[in-house]
PyMOL commands that place a pseudoatom at each C-alpha (Angstrom):
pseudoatom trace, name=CA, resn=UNK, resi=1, chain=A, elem=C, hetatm=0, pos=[-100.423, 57.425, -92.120]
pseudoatom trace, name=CA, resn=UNK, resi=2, chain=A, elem=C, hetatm=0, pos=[-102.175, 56.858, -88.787]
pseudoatom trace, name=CA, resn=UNK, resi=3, chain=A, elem=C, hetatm=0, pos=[-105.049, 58.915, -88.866]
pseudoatom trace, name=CA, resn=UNK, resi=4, chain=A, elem=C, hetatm=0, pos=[-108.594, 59.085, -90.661]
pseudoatom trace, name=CA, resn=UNK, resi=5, chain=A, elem=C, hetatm=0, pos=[-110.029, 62.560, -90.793]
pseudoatom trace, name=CA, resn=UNK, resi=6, chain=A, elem=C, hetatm=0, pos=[-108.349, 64.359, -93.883]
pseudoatom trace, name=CA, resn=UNK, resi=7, chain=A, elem=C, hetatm=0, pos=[-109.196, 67.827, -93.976]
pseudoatom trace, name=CA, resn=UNK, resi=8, chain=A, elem=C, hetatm=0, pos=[-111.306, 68.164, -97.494]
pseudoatom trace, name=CA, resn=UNK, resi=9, chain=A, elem=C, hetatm=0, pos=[-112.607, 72.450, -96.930]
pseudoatom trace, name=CA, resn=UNK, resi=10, chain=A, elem=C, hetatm=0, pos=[-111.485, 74.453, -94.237]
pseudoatom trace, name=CA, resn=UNK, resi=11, chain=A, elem=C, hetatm=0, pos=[-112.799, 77.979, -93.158]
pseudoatom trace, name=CA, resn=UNK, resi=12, chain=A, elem=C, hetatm=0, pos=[-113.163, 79.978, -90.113]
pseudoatom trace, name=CA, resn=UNK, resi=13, chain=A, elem=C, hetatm=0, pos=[-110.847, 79.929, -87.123]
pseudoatom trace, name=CA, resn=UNK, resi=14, chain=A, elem=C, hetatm=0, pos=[-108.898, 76.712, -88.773]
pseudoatom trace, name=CA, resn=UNK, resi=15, chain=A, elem=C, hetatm=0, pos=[-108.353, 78.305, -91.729]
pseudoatom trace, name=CA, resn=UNK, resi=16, chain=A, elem=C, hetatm=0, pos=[-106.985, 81.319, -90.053]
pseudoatom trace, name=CA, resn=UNK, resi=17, chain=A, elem=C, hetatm=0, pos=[-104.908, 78.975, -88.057]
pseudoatom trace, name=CA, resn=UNK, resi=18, chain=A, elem=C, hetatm=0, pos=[-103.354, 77.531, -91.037]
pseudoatom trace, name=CA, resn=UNK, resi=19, chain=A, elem=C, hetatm=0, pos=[-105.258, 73.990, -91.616]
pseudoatom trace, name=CA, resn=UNK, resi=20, chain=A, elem=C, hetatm=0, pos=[-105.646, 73.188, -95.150]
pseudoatom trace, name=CA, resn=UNK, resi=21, chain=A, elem=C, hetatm=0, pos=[-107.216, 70.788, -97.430]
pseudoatom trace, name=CA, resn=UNK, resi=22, chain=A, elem=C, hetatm=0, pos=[-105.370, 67.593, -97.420]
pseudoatom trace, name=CA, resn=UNK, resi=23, chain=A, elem=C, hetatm=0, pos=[-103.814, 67.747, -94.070]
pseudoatom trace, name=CA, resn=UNK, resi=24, chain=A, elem=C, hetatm=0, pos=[-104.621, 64.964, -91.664]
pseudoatom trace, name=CA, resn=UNK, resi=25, chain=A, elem=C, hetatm=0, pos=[-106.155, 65.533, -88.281]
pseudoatom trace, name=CA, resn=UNK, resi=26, chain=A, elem=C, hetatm=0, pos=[-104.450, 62.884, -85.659]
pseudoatom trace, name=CA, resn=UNK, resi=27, chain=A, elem=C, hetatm=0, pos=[-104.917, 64.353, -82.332]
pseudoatom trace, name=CA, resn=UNK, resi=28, chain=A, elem=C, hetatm=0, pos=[-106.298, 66.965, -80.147]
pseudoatom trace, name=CA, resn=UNK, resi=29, chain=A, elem=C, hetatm=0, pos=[-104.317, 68.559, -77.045]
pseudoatom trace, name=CA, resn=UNK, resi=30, chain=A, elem=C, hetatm=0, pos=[-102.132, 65.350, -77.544]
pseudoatom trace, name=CA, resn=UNK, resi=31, chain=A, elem=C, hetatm=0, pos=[-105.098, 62.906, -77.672]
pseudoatom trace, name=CA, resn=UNK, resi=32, chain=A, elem=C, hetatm=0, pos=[-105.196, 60.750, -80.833]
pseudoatom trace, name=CA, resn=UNK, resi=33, chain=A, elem=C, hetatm=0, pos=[-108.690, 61.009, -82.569]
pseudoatom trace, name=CA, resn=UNK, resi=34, chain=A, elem=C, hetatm=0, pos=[-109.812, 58.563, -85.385]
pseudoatom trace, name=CA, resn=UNK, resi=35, chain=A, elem=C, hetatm=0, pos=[-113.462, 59.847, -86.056]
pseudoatom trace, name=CA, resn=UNK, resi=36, chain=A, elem=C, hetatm=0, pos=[-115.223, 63.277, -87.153]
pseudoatom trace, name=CA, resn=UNK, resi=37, chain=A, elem=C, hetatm=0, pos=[-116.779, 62.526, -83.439]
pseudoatom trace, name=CA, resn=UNK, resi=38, chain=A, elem=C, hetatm=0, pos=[-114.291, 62.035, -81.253]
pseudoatom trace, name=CA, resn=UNK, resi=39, chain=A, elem=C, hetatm=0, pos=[-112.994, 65.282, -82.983]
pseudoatom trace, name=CA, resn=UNK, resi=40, chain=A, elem=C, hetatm=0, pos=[-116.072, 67.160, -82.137]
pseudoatom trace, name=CA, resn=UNK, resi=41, chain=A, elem=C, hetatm=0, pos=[-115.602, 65.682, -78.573]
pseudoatom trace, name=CA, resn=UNK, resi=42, chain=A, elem=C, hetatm=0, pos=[-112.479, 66.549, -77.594]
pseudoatom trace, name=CA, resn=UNK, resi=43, chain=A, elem=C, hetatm=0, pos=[-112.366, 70.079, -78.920]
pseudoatom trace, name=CA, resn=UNK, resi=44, chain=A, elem=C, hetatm=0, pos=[-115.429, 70.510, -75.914]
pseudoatom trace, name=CA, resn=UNK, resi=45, chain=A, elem=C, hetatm=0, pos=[-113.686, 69.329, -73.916]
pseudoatom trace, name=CA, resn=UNK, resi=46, chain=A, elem=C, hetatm=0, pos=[-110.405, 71.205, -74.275]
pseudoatom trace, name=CA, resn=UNK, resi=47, chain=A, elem=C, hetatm=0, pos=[-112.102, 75.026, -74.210]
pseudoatom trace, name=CA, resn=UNK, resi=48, chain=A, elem=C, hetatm=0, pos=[-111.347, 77.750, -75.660]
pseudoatom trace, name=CA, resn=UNK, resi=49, chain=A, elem=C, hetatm=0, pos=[-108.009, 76.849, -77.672]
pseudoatom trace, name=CA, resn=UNK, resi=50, chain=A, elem=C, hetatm=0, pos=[-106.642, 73.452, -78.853]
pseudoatom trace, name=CA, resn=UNK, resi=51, chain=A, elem=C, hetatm=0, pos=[-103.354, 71.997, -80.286]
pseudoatom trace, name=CA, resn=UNK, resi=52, chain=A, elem=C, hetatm=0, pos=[-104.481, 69.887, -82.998]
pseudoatom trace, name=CA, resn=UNK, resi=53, chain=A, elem=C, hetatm=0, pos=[-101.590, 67.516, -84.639]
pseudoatom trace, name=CA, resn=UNK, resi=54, chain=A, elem=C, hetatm=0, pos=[-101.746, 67.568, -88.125]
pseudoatom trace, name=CA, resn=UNK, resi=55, chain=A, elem=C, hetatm=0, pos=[-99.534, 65.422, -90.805]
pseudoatom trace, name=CA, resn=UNK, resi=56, chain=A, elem=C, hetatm=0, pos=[-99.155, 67.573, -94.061]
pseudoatom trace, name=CA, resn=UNK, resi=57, chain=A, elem=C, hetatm=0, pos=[-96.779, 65.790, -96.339]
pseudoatom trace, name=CA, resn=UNK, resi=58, chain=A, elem=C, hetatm=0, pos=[-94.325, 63.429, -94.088]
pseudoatom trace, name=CA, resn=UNK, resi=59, chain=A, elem=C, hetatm=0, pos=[-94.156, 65.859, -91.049]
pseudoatom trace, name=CA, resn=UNK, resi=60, chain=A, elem=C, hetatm=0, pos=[-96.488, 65.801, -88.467]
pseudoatom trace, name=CA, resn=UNK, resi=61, chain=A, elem=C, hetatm=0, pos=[-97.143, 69.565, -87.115]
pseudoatom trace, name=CA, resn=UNK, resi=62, chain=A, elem=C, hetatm=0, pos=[-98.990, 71.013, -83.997]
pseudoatom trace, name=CA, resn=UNK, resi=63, chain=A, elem=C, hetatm=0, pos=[-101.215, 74.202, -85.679]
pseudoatom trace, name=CA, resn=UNK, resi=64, chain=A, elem=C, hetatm=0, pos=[-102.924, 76.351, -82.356]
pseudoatom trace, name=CA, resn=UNK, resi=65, chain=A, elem=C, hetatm=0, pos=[-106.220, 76.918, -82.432]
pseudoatom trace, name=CA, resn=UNK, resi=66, chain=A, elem=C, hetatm=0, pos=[-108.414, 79.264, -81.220]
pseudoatom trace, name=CA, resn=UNK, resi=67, chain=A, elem=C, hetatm=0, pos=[-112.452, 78.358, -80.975]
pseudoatom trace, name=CA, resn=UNK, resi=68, chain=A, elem=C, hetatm=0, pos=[-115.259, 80.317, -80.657]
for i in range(1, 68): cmd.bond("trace and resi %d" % i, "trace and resi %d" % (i + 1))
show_as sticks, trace
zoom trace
């Protein structure tokens, strides 16, 4: 895989929104992220809800989510 930030505990709104441990964070609203940071920095940036892509297994998914 491509990405870094593998999910290890999820609660809250990505929990709701389906993200579970093991799944791979590699973008945000179709921007790749590689770091915990650049995470935190593009869900700012995007609002109130984001599209993160997420690989679980061998298929890459798009789970909505809606922030706080």
């Amino acid at each position: 895989t491509q990405g870094t930030l593998v999910v290890q505990a999820v609660d809250g709104p990505a929990a709701a929104a389906g993200v579970q441990p093991g799944d791979i964070i590699l973008g945000v609203n179709g921007k790749r992220v590689k770091s915990s940071a650049e995470l935190q920095e593009a869900a700012k940036a995007a609002g109130k809800t984001v599209a993160l892509l997420i690989q679980r297994d061998d298929a890459q998914i798009f789970v909505p989510l809606r922030l706080n």
